[in-house]
C-alpha positions as CSV (number, residue, x, y, z in Angstrom):
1,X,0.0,0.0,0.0
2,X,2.8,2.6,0.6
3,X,4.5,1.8,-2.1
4,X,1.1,2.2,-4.5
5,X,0.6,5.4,-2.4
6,X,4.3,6.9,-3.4
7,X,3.3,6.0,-7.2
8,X,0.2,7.6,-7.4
9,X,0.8,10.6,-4.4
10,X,4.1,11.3,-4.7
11,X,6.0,10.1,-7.8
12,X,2.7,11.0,-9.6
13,X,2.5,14.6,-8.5
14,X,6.5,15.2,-9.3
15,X,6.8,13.6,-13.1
16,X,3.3,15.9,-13.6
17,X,4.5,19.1,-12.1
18,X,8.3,19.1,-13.4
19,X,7.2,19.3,-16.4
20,X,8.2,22.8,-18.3
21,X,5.7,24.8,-19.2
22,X,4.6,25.2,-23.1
23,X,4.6,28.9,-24.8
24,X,1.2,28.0,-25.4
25,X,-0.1,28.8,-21.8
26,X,1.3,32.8,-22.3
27,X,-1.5,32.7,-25.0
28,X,-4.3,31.2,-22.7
29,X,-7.2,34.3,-20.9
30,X,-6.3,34.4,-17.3
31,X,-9.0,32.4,-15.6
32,X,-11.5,33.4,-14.0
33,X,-11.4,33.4,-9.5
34,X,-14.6,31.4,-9.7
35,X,-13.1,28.4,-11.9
36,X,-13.1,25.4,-10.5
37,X,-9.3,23.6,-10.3
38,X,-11.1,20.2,-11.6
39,X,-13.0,21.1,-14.8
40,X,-15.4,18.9,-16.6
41,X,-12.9,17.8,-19.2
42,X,-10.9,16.4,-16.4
43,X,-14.0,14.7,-14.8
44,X,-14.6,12.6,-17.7
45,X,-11.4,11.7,-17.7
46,X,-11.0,10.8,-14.5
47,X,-14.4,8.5,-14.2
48,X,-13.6,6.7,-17.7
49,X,-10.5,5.5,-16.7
50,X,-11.8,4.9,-13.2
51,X,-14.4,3.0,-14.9
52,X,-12.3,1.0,-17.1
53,X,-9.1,0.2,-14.6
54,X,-12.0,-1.3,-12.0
55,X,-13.5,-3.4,-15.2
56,X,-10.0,-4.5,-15.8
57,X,-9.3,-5.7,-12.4
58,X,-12.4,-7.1,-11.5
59,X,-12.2,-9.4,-14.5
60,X,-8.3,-10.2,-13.7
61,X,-9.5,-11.0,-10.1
62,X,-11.9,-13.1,-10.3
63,X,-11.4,-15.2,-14.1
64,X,-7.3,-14.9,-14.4
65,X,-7.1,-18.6,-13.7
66,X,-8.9,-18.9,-17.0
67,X,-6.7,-16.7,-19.3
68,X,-3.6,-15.8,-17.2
69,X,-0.8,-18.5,-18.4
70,X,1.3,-19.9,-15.9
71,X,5.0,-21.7,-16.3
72,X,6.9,-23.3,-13.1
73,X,10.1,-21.6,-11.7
74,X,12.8,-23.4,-10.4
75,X,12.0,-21.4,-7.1
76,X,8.5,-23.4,-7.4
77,X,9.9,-26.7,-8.1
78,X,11.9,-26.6,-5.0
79,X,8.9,-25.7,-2.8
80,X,6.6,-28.7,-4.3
81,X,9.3,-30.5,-3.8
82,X,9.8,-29.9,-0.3
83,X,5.8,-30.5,0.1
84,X,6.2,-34.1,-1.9
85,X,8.8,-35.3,1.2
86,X,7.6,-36.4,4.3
87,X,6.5,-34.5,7.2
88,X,9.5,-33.9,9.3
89,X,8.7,-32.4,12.7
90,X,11.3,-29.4,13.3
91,X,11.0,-25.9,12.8
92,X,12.9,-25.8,9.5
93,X,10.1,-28.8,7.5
94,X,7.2,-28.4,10.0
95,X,4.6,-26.1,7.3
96,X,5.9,-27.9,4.1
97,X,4.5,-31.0,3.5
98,X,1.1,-32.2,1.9
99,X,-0.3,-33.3,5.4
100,X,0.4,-30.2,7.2
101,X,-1.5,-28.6,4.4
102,X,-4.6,-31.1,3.9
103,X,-4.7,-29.8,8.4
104,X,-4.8,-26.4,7.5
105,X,-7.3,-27.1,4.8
106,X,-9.9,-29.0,7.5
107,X,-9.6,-26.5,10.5
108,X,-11.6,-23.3,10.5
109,X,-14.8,-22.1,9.3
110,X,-15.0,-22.7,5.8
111,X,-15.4,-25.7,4.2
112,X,-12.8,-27.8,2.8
113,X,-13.6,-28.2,-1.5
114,X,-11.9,-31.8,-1.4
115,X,-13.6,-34.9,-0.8
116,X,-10.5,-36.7,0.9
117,X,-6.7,-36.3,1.0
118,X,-6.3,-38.7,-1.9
119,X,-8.3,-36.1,-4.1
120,X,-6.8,-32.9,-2.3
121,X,-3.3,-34.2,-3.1
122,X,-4.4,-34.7,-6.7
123,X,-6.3,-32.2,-7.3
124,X,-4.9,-29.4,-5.2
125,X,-2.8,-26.7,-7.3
126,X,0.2,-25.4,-5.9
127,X,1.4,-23.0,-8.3
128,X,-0.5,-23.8,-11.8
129,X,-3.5,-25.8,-12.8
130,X,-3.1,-29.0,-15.3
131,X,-4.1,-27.0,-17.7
132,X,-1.4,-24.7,-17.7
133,X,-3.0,-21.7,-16.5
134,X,-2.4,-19.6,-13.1
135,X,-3.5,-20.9,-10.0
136,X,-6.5,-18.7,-8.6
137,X,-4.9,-16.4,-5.5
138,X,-8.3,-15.9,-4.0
139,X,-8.2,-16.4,-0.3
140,X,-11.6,-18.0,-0.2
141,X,-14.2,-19.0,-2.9
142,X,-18.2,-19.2,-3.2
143,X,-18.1,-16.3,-1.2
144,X,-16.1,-16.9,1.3
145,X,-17.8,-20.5,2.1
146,X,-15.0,-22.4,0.6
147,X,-11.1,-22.0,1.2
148,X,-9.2,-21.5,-2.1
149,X,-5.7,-20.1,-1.7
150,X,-6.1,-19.2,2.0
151,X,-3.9,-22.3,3.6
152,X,-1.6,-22.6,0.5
153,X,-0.8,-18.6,1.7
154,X,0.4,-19.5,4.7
155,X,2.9,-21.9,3.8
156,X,3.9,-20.9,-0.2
157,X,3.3,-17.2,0.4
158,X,1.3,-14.8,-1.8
159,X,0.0,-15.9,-5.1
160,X,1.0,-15.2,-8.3
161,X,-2.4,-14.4,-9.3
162,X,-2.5,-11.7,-7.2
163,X,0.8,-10.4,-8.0
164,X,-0.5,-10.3,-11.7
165,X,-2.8,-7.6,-10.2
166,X,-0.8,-6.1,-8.7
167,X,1.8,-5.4,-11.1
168,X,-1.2,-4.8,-13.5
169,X,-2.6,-2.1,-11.5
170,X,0.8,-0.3,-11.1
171,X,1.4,-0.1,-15.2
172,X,-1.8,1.2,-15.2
173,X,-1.2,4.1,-13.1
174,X,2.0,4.7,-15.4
175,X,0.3,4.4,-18.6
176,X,-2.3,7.4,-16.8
177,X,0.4,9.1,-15.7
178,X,1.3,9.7,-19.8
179,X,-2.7,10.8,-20.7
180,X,-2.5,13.5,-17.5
181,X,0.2,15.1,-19.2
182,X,-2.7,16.9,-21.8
183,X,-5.8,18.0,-19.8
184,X,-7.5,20.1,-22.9
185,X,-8.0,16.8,-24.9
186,X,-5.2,17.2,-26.8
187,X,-4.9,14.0,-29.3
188,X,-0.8,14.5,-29.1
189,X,-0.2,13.2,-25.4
190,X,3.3,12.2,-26.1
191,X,4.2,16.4,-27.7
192,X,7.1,17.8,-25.8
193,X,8.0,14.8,-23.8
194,X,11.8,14.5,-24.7
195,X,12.1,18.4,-23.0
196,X,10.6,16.7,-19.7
197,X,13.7,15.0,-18.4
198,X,12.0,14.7,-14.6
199,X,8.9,13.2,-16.3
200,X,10.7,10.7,-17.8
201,X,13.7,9.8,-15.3
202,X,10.6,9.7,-12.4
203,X,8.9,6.9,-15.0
204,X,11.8,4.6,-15.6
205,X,12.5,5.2,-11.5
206,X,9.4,3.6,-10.8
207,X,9.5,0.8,-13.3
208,X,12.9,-0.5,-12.4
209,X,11.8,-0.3,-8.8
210,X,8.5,-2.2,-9.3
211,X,10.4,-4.9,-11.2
212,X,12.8,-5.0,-8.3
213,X,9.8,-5.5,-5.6
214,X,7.9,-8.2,-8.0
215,X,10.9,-10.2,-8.7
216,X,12.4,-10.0,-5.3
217,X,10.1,-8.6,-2.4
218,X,8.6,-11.9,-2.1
219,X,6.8,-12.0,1.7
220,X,7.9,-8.5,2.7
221,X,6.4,-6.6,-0.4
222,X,3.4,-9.1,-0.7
223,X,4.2,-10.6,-4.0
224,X,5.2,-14.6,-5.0
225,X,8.3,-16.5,-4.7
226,X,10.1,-15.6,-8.1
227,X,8.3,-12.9,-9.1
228,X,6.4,-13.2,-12.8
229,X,7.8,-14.9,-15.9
230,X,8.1,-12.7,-19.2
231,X,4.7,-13.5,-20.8
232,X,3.1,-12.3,-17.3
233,X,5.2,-9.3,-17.6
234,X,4.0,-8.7,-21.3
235,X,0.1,-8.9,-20.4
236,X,0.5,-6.1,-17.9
237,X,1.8,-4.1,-20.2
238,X,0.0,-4.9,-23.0
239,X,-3.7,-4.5,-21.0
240,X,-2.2,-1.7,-19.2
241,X,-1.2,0.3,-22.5
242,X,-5.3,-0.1,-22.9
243,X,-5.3,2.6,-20.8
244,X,-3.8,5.0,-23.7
245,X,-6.8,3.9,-26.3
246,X,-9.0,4.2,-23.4
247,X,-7.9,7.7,-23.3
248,X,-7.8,8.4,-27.0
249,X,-11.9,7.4,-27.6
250,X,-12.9,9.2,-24.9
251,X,-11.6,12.2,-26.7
252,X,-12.7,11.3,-30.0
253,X,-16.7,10.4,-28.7
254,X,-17.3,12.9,-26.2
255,X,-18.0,16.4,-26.5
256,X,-14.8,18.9,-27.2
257,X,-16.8,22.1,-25.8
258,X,-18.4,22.2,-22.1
259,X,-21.2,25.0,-21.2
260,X,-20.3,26.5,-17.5
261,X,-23.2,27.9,-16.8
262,X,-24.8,31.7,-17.9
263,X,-22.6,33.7,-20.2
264,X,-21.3,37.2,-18.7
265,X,-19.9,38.4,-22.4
266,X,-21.2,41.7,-23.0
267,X,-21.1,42.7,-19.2
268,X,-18.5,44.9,-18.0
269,X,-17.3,44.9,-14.5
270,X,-16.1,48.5,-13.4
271,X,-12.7,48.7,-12.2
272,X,-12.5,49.8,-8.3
273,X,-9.6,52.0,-7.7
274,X,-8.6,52.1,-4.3
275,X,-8.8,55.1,-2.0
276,X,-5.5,55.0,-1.4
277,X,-4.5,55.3,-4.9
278,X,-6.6,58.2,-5.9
C-alpha cells in the first residue's frame, strides 16, 4: 500500500508538475477566480479510466485462472518439492508438506472443497493448474464458504495471481500518468515529452523499482516466490497500455466544448480604484 501510495501521491504529482511549461499557456485568458481547479474535461477523464481500470481488475481477479498463463520456476519446483517429502517435525520442514496442508485445509470455518486427502493431493494446485493456467490467489471462494488459496498462503506465500494484479494495477497508473500530461484533450499526449527530463527519469524510476519489488520482495512486499515470468510481464503491459486507447476514444466520442453555466460576455465589471491610490 505505501509503495502504491508513493506512485500515485508522490512520484505522480513530481513527473506531472516538473514538467516545463509550453509557450502556449502565455496565450491562454487568465481564468477566472470562480473556476473550478477540476474542470469537466478532467471529470470525464477521471471517471472513464476509473471505470475502465475497476473493469479491468475485476475481471483479472476473479477469471485470471482462465486466461492468465502460468510456467513453473525453479524457485517453485523446489517448494513442491519440499511439500512431496515427508513430514519432518522441526522448525525448518514443520509447514511444508502435503499433510500439514490437507490440516490447515480441514480446520476453521469454511469448508474444505476436497472430498478426501487422496483427491486434495491430486487435485490441489500449488502454483499452476493441469491445464497450464495460473493458479487462482483468491483467499476463499463461493463467497467466502470455501477455502481456495487461503492455507496454500500461509505456507507458499502470496500468489501469483494476485501479483499479476498487482503489477497490472501499477502499469496502469504509469500508462495514466502519460494521458494526465494533456488536460484540454489534446490528441498529441506524447508532444514535448523528450524536453521533460523529470517526467521521464521519475517513470523509468518507478518501473525499475517495481520490477525489483515483483521479482524479489517476495513475503515483505506481498508478491510470489520468483516474481512473474516474461509473458506475465508482457500482459501487464499490454492490458495496461489499454489505458492510452481508453484515453484516446474518450476524446474522440465525447463532446470537445463544455457549457459553464450563464454567459457574462457583454457585461462589464467597473474597475474599483482604491482610495489610497486616488
Amino acid at each position: 500500500m505505501l509503495w502504491v501510495n508513493m506512485i500515485m501521491d508522490t512520484f505522480a504529482a513530481l513527473a506531472l508538475a516538473t514538467e516545463p511549461p509550453h509557450p502556449r499557456l502565455l496565450e491562454k485568458p487568465p481564468h477566472d477566480r470562480d473556476s473550478y481547479i477540476v474542470t469537466k474535461r478532467m471529470l470525464k477523464h477521471i471517471g472513464i479510466q476509473a471505470i475502465f481500470q475497476a473493469f479491468i481488475l475485476i475481471i483479472f481477479t476473479f477469471a485470471g485462472e482462465n486466461f492468465i498463463p502460468e510456467s513453473i520456476k525453479d524457485t517453485d519446483k523446489e517448494v513442491i518439492e519440499r511439500f512431496n517429502k515427508p513430514c519432518i517435525d522441526d522448525a525448518k520442514n514443520n509447514n511444508e508438506c502435503w499433510n500439514k496442508l490437507w490440516v490447515s485445509y480441514t480446520e476453521g470455518e469454511p469448508k474444505n472443497p476436497y472430498s478426501d486427502y487422496a483427491d486434495f493431493k491430486l487435485n490441489c494446485p500449488i502454483v499452476a493448474t493441469k491445464d497450464g493456467m495460473i493458479r487462482s490467489g483468491r483467499a476463499f471462494a463461493s463467497w467466502g464458504m470455501n477455502y481456495e488459496y487461503e492455507p496454500i498462503g500461509l505456507i507458499y506465500g502470496p500468489s501469483r495471481h494476485m501479483t499479476v494484479i498487482f503489477n497490472l494495477f501499477v502499469f496502469l497508473q504509469i500508462y495514466n500518468f502519460v494521458n494526465s500530461r494533456k488536460i484540454e484533450d489534446e490528441m498529441n499526449i506524447f508532444e514535448d515529452m523528450s524536453r521533460s527530463s523529470w517526467f521521464m527519469a521519475i517513470v523509468l524510476l518507478i518501473i525499475f523499482l517495481q520490477v525489483i519489488i515483483v521479482t524479489f520482495g517476495h513475503r515483505a512486499m506481498s508478491c510470489s516466490i520468483g516474481g512473474l515470468d516474461m509473458t506475465q510481464w508482457i500482459i501487464c503491459l499490454a492490458v495496461g497500455s489499454l489505458g492510452l486507447v481508453v484515453s484516446l476514444l474518450t476524446k474522440v466520442l465525447t463532446p470537445k466544448e463544455y457549457k459553464t453555466g450563464p454567459s457574462n460576455q457583454g457585461k462589464q465589471k467597473a474597475h474599483i480604484v482604491p482610495a489610497e491610490a486616488q
